[in-house]
ZAMARGU-4260 file (C-alpha; in steps of 0.2 Angstrom, whole numbers, plus 5000, padded with zeros to 4 digits):
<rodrens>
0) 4691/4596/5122 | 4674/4592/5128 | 4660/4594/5116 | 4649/4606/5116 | 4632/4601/5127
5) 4622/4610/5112 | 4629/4597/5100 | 4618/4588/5090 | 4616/4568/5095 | 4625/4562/5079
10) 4633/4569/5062 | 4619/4566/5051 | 4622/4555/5036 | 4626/4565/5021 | 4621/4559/5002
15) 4630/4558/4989 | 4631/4574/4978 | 4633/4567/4961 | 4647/4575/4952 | 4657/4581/4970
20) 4672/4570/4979 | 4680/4573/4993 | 4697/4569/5003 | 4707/4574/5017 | 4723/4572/5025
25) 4735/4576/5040 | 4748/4592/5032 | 4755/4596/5049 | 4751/4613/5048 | 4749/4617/5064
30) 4748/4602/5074 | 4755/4583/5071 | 4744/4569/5069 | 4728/4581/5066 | 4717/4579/5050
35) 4719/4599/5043 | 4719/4598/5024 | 4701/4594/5013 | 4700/4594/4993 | 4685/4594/4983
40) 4684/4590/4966 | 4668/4598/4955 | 4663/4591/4939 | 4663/4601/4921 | 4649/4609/4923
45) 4647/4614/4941 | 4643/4632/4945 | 4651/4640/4960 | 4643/4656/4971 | 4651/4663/4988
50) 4649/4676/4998 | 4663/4680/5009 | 4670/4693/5024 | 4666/4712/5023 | 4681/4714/5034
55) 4695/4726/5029 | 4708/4715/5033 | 4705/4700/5020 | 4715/4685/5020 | 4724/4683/5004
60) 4712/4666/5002 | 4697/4676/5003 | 4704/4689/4989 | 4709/4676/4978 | 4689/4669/4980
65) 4681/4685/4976 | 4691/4688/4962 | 4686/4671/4954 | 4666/4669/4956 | 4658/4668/4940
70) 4674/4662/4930 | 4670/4651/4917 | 4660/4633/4918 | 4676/4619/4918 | 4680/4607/4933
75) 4683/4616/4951 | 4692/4612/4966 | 4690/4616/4983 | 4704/4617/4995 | 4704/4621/5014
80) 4716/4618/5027 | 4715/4622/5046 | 4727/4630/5059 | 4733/4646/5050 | 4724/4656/5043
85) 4735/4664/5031 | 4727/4682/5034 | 4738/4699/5040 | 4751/4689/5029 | 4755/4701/5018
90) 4763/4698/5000 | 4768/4679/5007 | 4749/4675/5010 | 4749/4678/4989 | 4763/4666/4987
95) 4756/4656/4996 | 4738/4655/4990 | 4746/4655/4971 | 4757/4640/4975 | 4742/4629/4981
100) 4732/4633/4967 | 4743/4629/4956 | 4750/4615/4963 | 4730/4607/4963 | 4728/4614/4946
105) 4746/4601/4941 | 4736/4587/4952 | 4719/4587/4945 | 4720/4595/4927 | 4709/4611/4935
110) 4712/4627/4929 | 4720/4636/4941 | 4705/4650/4941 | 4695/4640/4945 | 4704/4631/4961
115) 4699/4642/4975 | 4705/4639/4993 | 4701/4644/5012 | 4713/4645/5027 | 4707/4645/5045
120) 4718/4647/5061 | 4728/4657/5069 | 4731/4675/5062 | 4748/4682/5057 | 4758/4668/5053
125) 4764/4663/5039 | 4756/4650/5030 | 4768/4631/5028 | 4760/4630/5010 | 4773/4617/5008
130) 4766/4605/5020 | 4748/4606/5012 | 4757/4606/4994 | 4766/4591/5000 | 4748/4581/5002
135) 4739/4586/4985 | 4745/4572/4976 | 4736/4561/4991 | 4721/4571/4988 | 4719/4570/4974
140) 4721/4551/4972 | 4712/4548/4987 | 4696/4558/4981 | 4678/4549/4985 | 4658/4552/4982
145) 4656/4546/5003 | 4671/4556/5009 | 4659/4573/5014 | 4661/4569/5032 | 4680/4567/5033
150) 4680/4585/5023 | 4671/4592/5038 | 4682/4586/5052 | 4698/4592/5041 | 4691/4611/5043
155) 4689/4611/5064 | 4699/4623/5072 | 4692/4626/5091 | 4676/4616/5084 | 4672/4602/5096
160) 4661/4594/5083 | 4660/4594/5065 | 4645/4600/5058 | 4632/4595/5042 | 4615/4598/5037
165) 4606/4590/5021 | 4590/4593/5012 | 4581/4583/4999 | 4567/4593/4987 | 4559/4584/4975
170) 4554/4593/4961 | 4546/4590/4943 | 4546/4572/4951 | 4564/4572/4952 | 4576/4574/4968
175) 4586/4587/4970 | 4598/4584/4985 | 4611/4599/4995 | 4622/4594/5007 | 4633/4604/5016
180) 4648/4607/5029 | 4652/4621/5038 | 4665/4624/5055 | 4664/4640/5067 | 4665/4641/5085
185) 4672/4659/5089 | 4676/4675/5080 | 4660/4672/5077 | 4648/4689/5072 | 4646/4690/5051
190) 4645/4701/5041 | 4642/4692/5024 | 4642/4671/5029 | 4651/4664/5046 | 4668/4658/5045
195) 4669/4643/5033 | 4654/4634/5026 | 4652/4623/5009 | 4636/4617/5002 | 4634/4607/4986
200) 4619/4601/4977 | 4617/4592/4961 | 4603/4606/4956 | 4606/4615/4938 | 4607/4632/4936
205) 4616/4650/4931 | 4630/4658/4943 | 4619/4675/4944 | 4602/4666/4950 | 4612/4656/4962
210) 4625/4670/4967 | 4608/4680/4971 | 4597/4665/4981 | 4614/4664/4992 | 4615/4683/4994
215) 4595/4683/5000 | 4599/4667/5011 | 4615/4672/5021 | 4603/4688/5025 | 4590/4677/5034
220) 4603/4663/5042 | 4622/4667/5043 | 4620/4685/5046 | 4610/4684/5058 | 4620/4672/5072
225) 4635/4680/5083 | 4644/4672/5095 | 4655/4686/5102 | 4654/4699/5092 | 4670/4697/5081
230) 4669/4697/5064 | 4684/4684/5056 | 4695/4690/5042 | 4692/4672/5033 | 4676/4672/5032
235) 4669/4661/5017 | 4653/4652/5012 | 4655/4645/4996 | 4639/4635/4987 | 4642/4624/4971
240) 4628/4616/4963 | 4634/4602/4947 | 4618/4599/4938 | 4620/4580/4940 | 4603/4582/4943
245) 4597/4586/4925 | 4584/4597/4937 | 4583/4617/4932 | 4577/4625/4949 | 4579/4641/4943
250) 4566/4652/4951 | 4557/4634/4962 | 4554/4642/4979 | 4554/4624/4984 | 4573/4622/4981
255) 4576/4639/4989 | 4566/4634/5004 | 4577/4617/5006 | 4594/4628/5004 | 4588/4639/5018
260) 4583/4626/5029 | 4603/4617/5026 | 4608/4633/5029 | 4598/4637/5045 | 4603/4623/5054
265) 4622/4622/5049 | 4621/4641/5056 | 4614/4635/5071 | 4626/4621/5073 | 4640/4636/5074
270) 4631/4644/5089 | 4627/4627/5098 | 4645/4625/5094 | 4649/4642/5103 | 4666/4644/5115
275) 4658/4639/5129 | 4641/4637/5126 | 4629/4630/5138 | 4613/4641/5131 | 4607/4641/5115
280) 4598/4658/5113 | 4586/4664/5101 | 4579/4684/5100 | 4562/4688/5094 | 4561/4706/5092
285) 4545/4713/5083 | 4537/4727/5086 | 4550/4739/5080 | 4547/4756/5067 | 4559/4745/5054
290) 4567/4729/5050 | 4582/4738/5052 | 4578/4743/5067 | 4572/4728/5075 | 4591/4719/5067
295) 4596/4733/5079 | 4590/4727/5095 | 4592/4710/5091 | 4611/4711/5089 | 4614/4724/5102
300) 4605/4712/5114 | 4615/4697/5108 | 4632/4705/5109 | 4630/4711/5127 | 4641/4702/5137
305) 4629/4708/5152 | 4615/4699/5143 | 4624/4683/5140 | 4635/4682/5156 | 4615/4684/5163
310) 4610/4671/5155 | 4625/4660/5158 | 4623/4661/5176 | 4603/4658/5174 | 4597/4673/5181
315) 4583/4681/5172 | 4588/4701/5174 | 4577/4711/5162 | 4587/4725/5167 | 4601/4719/5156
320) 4588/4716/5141 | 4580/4734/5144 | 4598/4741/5142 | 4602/4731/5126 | 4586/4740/5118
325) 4591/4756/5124 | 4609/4756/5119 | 4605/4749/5100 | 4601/4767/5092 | 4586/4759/5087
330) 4569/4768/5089 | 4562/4764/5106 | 4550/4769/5117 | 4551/4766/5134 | 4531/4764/5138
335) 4529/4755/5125 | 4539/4741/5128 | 4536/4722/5132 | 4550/4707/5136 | 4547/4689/5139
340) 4556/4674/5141 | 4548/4662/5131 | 4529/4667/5136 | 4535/4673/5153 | 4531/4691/5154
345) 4546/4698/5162 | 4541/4717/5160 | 4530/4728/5150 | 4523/4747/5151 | 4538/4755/5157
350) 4540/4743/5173 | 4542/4727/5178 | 4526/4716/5172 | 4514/4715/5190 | 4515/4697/5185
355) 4532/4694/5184 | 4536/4679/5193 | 4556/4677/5198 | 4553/4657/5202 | 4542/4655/5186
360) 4557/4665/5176 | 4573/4655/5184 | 4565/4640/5181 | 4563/4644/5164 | 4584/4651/5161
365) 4589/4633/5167 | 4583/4625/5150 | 4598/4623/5138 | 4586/4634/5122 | 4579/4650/5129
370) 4572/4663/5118 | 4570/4681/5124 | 4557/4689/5115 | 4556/4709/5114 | 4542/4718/5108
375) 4542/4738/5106 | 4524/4741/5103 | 4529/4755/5086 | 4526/4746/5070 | 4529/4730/5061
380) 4548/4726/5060 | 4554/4711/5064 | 4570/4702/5065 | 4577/4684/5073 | 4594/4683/5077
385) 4603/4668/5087 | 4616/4668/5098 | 4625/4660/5114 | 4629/4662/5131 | 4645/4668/5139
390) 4655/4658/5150 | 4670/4656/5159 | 4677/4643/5148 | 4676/4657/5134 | 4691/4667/5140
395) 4701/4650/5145 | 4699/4646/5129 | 4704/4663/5118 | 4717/4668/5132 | 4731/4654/5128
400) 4724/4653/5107 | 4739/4657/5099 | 4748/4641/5110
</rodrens>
């Protein structure tokens, strides 16, 4: 598969997270001679938050996770395998998640409550727990500080690059570092986190504080991408700081600021990383009677396939855009509203903008970032959300998946 033209240049170097390791290993779950299995080992000490799919259809993985955040202060593993997703599984998605938990908890010494595990891949079909319980004892003894990398490309599924993101804060004089992981590519529209994410810093501090920065956090990065509008039963973005640090940053905006950034950008990378993509699209709306509101138009303009086959084919139709913002149930009022490309007035007053230049605006759709910036001229909402275009190679891509 080619990679995405949105990709970043290179997989940036990741430091090492005092207190984590890493390993991963071919399982065979889905595919022979694939990397499709990670395993992380936290130190005593570490304290673990996640948020996680709102959807009503759960993978076992995901149940078993939310039932175990803020369980006690021992060791923790983290275990993710790709190419099933052991979701729409039924009780044999249980059995399943139970046997790799336990089977890490034999390996490592970690109590199983506090082993928690992600699946992503296909949906329905049963989980081959027994090919990724097979490679535990490999993990396990294969576990290294440097090994963050490998961990990324064990968790692609339609990925076509593996994505990280890292920060370095310094605070009371001392560094505070946070590294993370994350894969998506489609199914992609949260409703909590995207698909599966993993950030670790050697920060100190609480479950709740941290359970509440990554709440506020997801709100401003991962809820606000969508690729096509599907929200994914496995959903999972989990954050685990170890204290290695010896640096309390409970309450330091500057720590919260360098989170948001690693999560920003690993976001990003999921969009760049679209099915498909050749457009990196960002919306501006402001303007709007709500923040609520102006979330409305954003998304609703983001999900149009009319938009985003538009802006896949380079044509700069404001009509499309002018529909989004109707169909939102947002307040809107026609007179009132203004749409650019970039600074490119495309219309405004009810009309098309007398300035409007099809040359000027077609010129502009050829770049590979376009922002599409609405303003509804009724109060001071605002909200940024960040999607993709739609191509061709997305349906070629989702129409033979499950082969």
């Amino acid at each position: 598969m080619a990679i995405s033209p949105l990709a970043p240049a290179a997989f940036p170097d990741l430091p090492v997270i005092e207190g984590v390791t890493f390993a991963a290993a071919q399982a065979g779950v889905k595919y022979k001679n694939r990397t499709d299995v990670m395993l992380a080992v936290l130190a005593a000490g570490s304290t673990v938050a996640g948020v996680f799919t709102r959807s009503a259809t759960r993978s076992a993985p995901v149940l078993d996770c939310q039932s175990k955040l803020g369980a006690g202060d021992g060791p923790a593993a983290i275990l993710v395998n790709s190419g099933n997703s052991n979701a729409f599984t039924g009780k044999a998605g249980t059995t399943s998640v139970a046997a790799i938990c336990d089977s890490v908890a034999v390996a490592t010494g970690i109590d199983a409550a506090r082993v928690f595990t992600a699946s992503t891949g296909v949906i329905g079909e049963p989980l081959p727990h027994d090919r990724i319980v097979a490679k535990i004892e490999e993990l396990t003894a294969a576990q290294s500080a440097t090994a963050m990398n490998d961990a990324a490309r064990a968790i692609m599924t339609t990925d076509t690059f593996p994505k990280g993101a890292t920060q370095t804060v310094e605070i009371d004089g001392k560094p505070v570092k946070i590294a993370g992981i994350a894969k998506g590519s489609g199914m992609i529209a949260p409703d909590m986190a995207t698909m599966l994410v993993y950030i670790f810093t050697d920060a100190k501090i609480a479950y709740r504080p941290l359970q509440d920065m990554l709440g506020r956090l997801t709100d401003r990065t991962f809820n606000n991408i969508t690729v096509d509008s599907d929200t994914s039963t496995s959903d999972s973005l989990m954050l685990a700081a170890t204290g290695t640090s010896g640096v309390d940053v409970t309450g330091q905006q500057a720590f919260e600021d360098a989170l948001h950034a690693v999560m920003l950008d690993l976001s990003h990378q999921v969009v760049r990383d679209g099915e498909g993509a050749t457009k990196f699209v960002t919306i501006n709306v402001t303007g709007a009677a709500s923040d609520a509101d102006a979330r409305r138009v954003a998304m609703a303009t983001a999900n149009s396939p009319l938009v985003k086959t538009a802006v896949a084919g380079e044509d700069p139709n404001w009509g499309r855009i002018v529909m989004a913002v109707g169909k939102s149930g947002a307040q809107a009022d026609r007179d009132r509203l203004t749409i650019r490309l970039g600074d490119l007035v495309l219309a405004r007053d009810g009309w098309r903008a007398p300035e409007y230049s099809e040359e000027k605006c077609a010129a502009y759709m050829k770049n590979p970032d376009i922002d599409i910036n609405i303003d509804l001229g009724l109060g001071d909402g605002a909200s940024t959300v960040w999607t993709c275009d739609l191509t061709h190679a997305y349906i070629t891509i989702n129409a033979d998946y499950r082969s």
